[in-house]
C-alpha distance (Angstrom), angle and dihedral (degrees) to the residues before:
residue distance angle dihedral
X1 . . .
X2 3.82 . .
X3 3.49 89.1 .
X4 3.78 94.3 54.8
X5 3.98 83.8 52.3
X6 3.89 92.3 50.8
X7 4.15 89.5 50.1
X8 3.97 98.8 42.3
X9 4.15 87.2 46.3
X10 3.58 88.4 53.0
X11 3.77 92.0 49.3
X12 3.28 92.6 48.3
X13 3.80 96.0 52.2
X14 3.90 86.5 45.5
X15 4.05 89.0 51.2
X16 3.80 90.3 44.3
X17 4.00 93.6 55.3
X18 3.80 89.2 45.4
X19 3.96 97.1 50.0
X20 4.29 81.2 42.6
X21 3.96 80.7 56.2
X22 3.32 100.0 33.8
X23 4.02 97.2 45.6
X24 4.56 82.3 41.3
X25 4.09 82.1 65.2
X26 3.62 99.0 41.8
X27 3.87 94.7 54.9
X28 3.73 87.6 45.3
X29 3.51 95.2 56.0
X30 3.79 86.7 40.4
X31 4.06 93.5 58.9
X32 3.76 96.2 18.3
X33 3.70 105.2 47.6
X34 4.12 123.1 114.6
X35 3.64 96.5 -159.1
X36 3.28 125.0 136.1
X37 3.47 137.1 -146.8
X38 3.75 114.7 -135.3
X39 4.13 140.4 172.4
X40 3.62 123.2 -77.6
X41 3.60 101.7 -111.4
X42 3.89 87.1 -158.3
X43 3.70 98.0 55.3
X44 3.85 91.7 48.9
X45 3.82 85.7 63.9
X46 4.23 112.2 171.8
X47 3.55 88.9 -18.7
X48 4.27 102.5 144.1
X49 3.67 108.2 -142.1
X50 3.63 126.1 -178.4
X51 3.37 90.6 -119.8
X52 3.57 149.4 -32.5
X53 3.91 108.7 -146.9
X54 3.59 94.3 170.2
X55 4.09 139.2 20.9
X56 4.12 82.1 -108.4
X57 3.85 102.4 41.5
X58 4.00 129.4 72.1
X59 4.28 117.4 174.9
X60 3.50 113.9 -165.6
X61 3.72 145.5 175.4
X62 4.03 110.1 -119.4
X63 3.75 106.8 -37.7
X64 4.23 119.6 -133.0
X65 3.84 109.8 -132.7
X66 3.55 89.2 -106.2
X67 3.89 88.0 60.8
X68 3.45 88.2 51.6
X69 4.09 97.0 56.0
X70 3.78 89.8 50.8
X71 3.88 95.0 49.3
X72 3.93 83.7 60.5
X73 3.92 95.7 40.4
X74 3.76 87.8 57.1
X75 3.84 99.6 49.3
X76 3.63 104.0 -79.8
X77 3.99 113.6 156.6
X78 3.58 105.3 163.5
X79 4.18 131.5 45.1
X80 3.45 115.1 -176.7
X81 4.06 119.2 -172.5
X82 3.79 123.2 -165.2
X83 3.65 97.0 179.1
X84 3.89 115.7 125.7
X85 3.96 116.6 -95.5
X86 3.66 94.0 -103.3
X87 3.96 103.9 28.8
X88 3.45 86.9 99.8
X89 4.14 145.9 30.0
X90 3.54 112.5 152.8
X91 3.60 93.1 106.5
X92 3.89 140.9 -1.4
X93 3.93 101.2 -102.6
X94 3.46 92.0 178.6
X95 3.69 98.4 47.2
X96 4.09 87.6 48.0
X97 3.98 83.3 55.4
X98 3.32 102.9 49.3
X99 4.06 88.0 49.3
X100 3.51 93.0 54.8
X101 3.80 85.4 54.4
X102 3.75 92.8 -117.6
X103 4.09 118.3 130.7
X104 3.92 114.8 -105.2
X105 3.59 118.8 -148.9
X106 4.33 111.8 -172.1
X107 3.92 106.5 -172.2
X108 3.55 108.8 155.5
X109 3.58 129.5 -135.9
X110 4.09 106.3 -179.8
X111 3.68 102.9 179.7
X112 3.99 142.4 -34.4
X113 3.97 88.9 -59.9
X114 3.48 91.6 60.5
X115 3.80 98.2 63.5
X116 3.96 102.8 104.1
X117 3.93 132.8 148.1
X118 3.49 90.1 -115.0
X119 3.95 82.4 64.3
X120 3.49 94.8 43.0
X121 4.00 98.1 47.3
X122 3.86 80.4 51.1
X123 3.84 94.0 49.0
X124 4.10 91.2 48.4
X125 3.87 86.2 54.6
X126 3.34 98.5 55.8
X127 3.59 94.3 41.8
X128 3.92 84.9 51.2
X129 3.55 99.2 44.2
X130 4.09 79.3 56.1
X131 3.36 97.6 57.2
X132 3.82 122.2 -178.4
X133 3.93 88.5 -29.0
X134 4.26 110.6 123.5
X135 3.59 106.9 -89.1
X136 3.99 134.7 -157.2
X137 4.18 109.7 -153.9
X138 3.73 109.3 170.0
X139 3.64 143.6 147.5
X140 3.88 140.3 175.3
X141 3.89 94.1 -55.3
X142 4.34 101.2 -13.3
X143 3.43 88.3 -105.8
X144 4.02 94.3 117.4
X145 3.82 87.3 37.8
X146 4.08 86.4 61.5
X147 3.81 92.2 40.5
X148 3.91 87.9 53.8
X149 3.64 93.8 50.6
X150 3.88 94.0 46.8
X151 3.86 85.7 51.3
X152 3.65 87.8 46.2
X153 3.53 94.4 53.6
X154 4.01 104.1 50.9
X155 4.06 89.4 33.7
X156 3.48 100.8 50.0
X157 3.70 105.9 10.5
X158 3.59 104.0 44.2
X159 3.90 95.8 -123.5
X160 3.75 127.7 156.1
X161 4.28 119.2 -97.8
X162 3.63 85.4 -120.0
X163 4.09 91.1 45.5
X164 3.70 91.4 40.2
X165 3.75 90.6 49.9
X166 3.38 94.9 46.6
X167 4.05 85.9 55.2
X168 3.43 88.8 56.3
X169 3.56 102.2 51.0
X170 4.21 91.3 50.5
X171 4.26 78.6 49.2
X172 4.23 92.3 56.5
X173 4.01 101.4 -89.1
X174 3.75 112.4 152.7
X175 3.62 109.6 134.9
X176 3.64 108.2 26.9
X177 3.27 94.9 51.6
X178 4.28 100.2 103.6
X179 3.59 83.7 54.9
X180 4.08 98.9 50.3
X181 3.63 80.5 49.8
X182 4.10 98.2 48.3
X183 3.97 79.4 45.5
X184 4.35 93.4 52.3
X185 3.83 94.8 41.7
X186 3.81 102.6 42.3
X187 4.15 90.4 40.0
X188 3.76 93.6 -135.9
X189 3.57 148.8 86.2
């Protein structure tokens, strides 16, 4: 018997510094790991986004409810809506958000005039409090989600006006974009 006891305590100490190992890696990966969540393509189905610039970012026009429910079913965590407060009533977006247990971010962006770096700072934050986490930006067409971005980009990023532009356009900015660029190339707002 006290050879059984001698075997199964050096088992034991042989399991213990293999769990110690094996536990050392898993908290590594835990705090150490670079992957990234990202939308389930599959879930998303013939959904027509603006754009997609990344696996963990979708721009959109105004998004139907139905939209909505499949942004969450395919890994969505974070909506953010730049439409103005009273742009639009048909339904409570941000309501429908929060239901779906996703996080709803409402920063307005009304018109051309209404593209500041106070706004922009404010945008950034959100979008780094966020993370790599799938995110839904949208407004009424994305066209002040691209002009964001490009603002974004030369403000805080240190690209180009033609780079930063170019940003914008792949992020849904069409009409906006003279006044991005009078924005860039004059340095204020």
């Amino acid at each position: 018997m006290a050879g059984f006891n001698l075997a199964w305590c050096r088992f034991q100490e042989v399991l213990d510094m293999r769990s110690t190992r094996l536990f050392a890696a898993f908290l590594a990966g835990l705090f150490f790991s670079t992957t990234t969540m990202a939308f389930d393509q599959g879930v998303l189905g013939d959904v027509e986004f603006v754009s997609q610039p990344s696996d963990t970012l979708l721009t959109h026009g105004q998004p139907e409810p139905h939209e909505l429910v499949l942004v969450q079913r395919a890994g969505g965590k974070h909506v953010i809506n730049l439409r103005g407060l009273d742009e639009f009533d048909d339904w409570d977006a941000g309501a429908l958000v929060d239901a779906l247990g996703m996080n709803y971010y409402h920063l307005p962006i009304t018109d051309g005039q209404s593209l500041s770096r106070d706004r922009v700072a404010l945008f950034d934050r959100i979008l780094g409090d966020i993370g790599d986490e799938p995110v839904l930006v949208y407004c009424g067409s994305s066209n002040r989600v691209g002009a964001m971005f490009a603002l974004r980009a030369a403000w805080l990023e240190g690209y180009s006006v033609d780079e930063a532009i170019e940003l914008g356009r792949e992020h849904g900015l069409t009409g906006l974009e003279a006044r991005v660029r009078e924005l860039l190339e004059n340095g204020h707002d």
